[in-house]
C-alpha positions in Angstrom: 169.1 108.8 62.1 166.0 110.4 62.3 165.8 113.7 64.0 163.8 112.5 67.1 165.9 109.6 67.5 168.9 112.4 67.1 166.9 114.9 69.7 166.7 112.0 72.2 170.4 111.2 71.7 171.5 114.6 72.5 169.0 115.1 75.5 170.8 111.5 76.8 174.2 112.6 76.5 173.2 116.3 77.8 171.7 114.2 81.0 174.8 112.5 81.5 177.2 115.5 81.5 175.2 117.0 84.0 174.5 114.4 86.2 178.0 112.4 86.1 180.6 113.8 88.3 183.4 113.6 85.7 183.7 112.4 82.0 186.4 111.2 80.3 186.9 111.1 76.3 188.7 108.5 74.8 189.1 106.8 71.3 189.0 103.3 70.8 190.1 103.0 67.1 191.5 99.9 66.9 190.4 98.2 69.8 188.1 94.9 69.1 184.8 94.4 71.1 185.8 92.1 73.2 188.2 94.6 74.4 185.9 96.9 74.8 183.7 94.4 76.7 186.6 94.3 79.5 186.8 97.9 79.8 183.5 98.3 80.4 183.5 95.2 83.0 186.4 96.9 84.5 184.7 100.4 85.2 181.7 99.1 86.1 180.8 100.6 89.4 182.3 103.6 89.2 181.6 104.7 85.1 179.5 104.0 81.9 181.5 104.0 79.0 179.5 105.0 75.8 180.8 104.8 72.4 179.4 108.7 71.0 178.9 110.2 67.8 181.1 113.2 67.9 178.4 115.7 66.3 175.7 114.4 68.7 178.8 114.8 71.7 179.4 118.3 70.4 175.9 119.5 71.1 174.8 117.8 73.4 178.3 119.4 75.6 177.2 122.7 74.2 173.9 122.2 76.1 175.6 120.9 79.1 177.6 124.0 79.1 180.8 122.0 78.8 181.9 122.5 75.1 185.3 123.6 76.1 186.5 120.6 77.7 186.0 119.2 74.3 186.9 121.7 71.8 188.9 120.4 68.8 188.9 117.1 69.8 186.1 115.2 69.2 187.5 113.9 65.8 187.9 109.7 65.6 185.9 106.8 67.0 185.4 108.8 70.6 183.8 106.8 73.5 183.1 108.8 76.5 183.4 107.2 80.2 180.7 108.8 82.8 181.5 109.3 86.0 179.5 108.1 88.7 181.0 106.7 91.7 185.0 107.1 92.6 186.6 109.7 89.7 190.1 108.1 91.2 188.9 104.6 90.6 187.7 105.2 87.5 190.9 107.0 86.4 192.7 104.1 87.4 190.7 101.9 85.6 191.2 104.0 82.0 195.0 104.3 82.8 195.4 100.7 83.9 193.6 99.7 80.3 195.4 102.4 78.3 198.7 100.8 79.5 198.0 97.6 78.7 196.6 98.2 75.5 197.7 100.9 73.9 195.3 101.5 71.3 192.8 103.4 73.7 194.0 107.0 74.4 193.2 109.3 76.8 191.6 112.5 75.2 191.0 115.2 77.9 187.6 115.5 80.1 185.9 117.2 83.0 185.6 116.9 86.3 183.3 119.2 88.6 182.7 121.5 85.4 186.5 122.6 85.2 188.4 120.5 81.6 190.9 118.2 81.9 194.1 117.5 80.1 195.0 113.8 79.8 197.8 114.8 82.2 195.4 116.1 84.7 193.3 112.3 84.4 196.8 110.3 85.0 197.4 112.9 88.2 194.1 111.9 89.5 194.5 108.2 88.7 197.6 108.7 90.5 196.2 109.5 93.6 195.0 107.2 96.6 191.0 105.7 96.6 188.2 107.5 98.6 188.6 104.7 101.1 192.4 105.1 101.7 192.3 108.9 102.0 188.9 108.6 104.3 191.1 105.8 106.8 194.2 108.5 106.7 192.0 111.2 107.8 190.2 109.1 110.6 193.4 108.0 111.6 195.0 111.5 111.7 191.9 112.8 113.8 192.0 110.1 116.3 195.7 110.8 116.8 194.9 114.6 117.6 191.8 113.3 119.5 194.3 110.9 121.8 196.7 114.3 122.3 194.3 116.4 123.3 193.0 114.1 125.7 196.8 113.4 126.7 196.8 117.5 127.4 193.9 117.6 128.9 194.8 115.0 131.7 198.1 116.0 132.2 197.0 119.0 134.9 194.5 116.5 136.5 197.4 113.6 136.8 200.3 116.5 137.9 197.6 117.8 140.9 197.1 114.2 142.1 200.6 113.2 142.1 201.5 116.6 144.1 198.8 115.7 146.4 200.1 112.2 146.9 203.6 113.5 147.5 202.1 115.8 150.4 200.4 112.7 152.0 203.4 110.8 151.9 205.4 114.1 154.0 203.2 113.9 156.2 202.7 110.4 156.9 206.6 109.9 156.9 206.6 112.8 160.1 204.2 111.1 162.3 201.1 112.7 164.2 203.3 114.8 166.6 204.7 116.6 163.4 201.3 117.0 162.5 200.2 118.2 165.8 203.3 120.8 165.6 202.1 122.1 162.7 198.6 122.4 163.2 199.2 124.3 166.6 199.8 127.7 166.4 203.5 128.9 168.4 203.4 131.4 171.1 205.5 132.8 173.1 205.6 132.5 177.0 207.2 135.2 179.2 207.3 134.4 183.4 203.8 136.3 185.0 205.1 139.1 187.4 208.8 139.4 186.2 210.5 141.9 183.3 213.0 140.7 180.7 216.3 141.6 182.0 
């Protein structure tokens, strides 16, 4: 390989680290290219995976500032799946593969800048998609959102039903009682005469 093919290698791959949200190494001794050709089909949307020369990964992680995510392992056929969309998804996808065929083995990575062990990837592949977590969270908000509101009310409806509860007094003592009330009670003592 000629050294501005090489130069243009290494400025892909650097491009990549720093533009894909996660990466994820992997070697594929073993697998055939068909198989390959399904992993690929099954990431798409959410990952490239890139088979890499492990001298060209080296510097071109050293330029991304991510060397240490891959130190001592970049020995073997390596491929290397960038993240783009869903890490979770893509996690899946590379675990889901890995299980059923177990030539391909989970390396390590990155994600956000900070390595990965392979542990780490399955713990992420582990968790639930963007969607799911997004439709927890609306539906946890709206639940607050329909509490508040319940709290809120509850003053408004309590007022009204102590106001209804006065209409209904006075309604059930009739206008005299109202009449009663409303005047004010005094006293009469006869014009002219003591109190004995």
């Amino acid at each position: 390989m000629a050294n501005a093919q090489k130069d243009a290698a290494i400025a892909e791959l650097t491009e990549k680290f720093r533009s894909s949200g996660a990466a994820v190494l992997t070697e594929y001794r073993g697998l055939t290219v068909d198989q390959l050709a399904k992993l690929r089909k099954n990431l798409r949307g959410n990952a490239t995976y890139s088979v890499v020369k492990n001298t060209l990964t080296a510097r071109a992680a050293k330029e991304a500032g991510v060397e240490s995510a891959f130190e001592g392992q970049l020995v073997g056929p390596n491929a290397i799946a960038f993240v783009e969309g869903d890490p979770v998804e893509a996690a899946k996808g590379l675990r889901d593969f890995a299980k059923e065929h177990p030539l391909l083995v989970i390396k390590g990575g990155i994600f956000d800048g900070n390595p990965l062990s392979p542990e780490q990837i399955n713990q992420l592949a582990q968790l639930e998609s963007r969607e799911v977590l997004l439709g927890k969270l609306a539906g946890a908000m709206k639940a607050q959102l329909t509490q508040a509101a319940q709290l809120f009310n509850a003053p408004l409806s309590q007022t009204a039903r102590v106001v209804d509860a006065l209409r209904q007094k006075v309604e059930e003592q009739g206008p005299q009682a109202s009449a009663d009330e409303a005047a004010p009670a005094t006293e009469s003592t006869p014009e002219g005469g003591d109190e004995a």
